[in-house]
C-alpha positions in Angstrom: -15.3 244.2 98.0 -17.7 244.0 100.9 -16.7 245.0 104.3 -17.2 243.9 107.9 -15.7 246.1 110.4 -15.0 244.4 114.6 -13.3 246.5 117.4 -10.0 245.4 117.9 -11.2 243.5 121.3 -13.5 241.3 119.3 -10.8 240.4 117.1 -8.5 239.2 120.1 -11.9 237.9 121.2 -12.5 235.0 118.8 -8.6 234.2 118.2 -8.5 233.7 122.3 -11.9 231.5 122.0 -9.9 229.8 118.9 -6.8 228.9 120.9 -8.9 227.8 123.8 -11.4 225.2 122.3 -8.7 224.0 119.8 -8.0 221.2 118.4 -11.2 221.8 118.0 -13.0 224.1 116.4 -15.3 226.6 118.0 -17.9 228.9 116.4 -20.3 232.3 117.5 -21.8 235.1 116.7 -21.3 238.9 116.0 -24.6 241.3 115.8 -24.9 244.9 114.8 -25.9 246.9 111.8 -24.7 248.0 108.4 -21.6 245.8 108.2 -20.4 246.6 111.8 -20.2 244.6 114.6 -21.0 245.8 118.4 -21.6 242.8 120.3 -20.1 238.7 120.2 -21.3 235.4 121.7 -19.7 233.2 121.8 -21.5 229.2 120.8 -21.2 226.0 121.9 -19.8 223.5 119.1 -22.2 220.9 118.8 -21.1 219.3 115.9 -20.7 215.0 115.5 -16.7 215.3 115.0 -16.1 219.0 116.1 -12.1 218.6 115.7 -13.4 218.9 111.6 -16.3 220.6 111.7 -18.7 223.1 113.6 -22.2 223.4 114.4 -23.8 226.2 116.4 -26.0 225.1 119.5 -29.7 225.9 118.4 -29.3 228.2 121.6 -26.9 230.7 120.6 -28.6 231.2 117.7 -31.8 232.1 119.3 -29.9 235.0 119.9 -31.0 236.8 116.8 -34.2 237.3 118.4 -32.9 239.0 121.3 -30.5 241.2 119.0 -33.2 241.9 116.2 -35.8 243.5 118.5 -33.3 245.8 119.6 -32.5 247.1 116.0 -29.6 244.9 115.0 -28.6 242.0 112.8 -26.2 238.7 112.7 -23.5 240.4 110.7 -21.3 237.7 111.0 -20.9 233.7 111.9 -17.1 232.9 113.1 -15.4 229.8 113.2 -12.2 228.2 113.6 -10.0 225.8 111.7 -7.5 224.6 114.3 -4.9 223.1 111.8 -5.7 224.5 108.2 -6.4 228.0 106.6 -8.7 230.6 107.0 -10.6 229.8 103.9 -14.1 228.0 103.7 -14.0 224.1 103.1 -16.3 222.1 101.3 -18.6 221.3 104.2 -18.6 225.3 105.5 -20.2 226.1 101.8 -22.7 223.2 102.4 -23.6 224.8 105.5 -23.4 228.7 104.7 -27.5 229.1 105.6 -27.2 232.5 105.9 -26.5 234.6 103.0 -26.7 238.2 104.5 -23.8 237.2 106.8 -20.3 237.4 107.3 -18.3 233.9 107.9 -15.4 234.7 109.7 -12.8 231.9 110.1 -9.5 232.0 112.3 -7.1 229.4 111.2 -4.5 228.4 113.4 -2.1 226.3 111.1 0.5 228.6 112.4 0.1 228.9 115.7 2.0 232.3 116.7 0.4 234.0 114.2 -3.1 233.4 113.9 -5.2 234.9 110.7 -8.4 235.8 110.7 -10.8 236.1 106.7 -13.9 237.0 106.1 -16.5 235.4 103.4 -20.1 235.0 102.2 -21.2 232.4 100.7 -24.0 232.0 98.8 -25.8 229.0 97.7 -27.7 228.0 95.0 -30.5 226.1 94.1 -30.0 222.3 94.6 -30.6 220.9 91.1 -31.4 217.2 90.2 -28.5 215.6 88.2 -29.0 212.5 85.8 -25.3 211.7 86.7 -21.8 212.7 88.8 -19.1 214.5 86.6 -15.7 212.3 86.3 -14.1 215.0 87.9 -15.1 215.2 91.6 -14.1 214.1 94.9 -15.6 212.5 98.0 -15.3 215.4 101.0 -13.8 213.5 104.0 -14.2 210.4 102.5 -17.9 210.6 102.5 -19.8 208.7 100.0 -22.8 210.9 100.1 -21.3 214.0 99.5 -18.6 215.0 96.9 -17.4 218.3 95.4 -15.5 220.0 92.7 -14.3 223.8 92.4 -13.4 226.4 90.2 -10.1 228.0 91.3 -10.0 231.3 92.0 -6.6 231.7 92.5 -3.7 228.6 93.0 -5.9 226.1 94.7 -8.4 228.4 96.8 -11.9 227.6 94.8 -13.7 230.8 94.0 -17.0 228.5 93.9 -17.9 224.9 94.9 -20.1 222.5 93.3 -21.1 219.8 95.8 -22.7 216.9 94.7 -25.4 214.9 97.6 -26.3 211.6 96.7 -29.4 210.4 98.4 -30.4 206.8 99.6 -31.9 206.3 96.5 -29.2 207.1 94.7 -30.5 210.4 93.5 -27.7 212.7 92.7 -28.6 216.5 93.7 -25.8 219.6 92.8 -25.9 222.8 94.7 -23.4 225.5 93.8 -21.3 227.6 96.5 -19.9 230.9 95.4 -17.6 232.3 97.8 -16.6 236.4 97.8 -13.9 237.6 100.3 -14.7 240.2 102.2 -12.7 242.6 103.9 -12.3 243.2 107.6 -11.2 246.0 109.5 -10.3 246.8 112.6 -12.0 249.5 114.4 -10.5 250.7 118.0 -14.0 251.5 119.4 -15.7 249.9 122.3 -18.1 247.6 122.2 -20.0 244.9 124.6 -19.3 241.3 125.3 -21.6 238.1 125.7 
């Protein structure tokens, strides 16, 4: 199993940004090297409905510039899910654009004890589909966009299969394999944004 390890102080970090912005969710960065993580930003959530969903401002992510010219690399997105668990929905695997990294996510649903998982996800090709399998399911009631999963275990999907249908009425599939990843805590200092 892969391995991201944060200092203890970014860990309190991005549960404290969690509880702040919630009920909705709030997102950022961590940077370093090899799997380890020496600096956080935190982003602004730009996204449409961002009590469901997240979406980095196109600032914060300019960040990688900054970071990768002094040696280092986004190791890992974070994100919260104010009322449900720290796993990756449906529309998180749509989004997962960045395959090398670590998607952290900091579920809420039980408030006094926040939990904190780490992912990757990594998409597949979008393939052309002649038509939809009986088996899936709009995701948040969207007509455009539907899914199915193979469980990995009880009802957390070890992949999803998500289904666009364009306006005209095209049907593309992209798979979604999701890993777990491990993280640790590490004591050591590190630096703030």
């Amino acid at each position: 199993m892969k391995q991201l390890v944060i200092t203890q102080a970014h860990h309190d970090e991005i549960i404290a940004h969690a509880q702040a912005g919630a009920p909705n969710e709030v997102c950022g960065l961590l940077a370093g090297r090899a799997g380890r993580a020496d600096a956080l930003w935190r982003a602004r959530n730009v996204a449409a409905d961002p009590r469901l969903d997240y979406e980095m401002n196109p600032q914060t992510l300019l960040k990688q510039f900054e970071f990768e010219e002094q040696g280092q690399e986004m190791v890992a997105i974070y994100h919260s899910h104010p009322e449900s668990p720290a796993y990756p929905s449906a529309t998180d695997a749509l989004r997962a654009y960045y395959p090398d990294s670590v998607y952290v996510i900091c579920s809420l649903a039980d408030a006094a004890q926040p939990v904190m998982a780490g992912f990757r996800m990594i998409q597949g090709e979008a393939e052309p589909m002649a038509g939809l399998p009986p088996d899936v399911v709009p995701v948040r009631n969207r007509v455009d966009l539907l899914m199915r999963y193979a469980a990995a275990d009880g009802d957390r999907p070890a992949r999803y299969e998500l289904y666009s249908v364009t306006d005209d009425r095209r049907i593309n599939c992209q798979v979604v394999e999701i890993e777990e990843v491990e993280i640790i805590l590490s004591q050591e200092a590190a630096w703030q944004q």
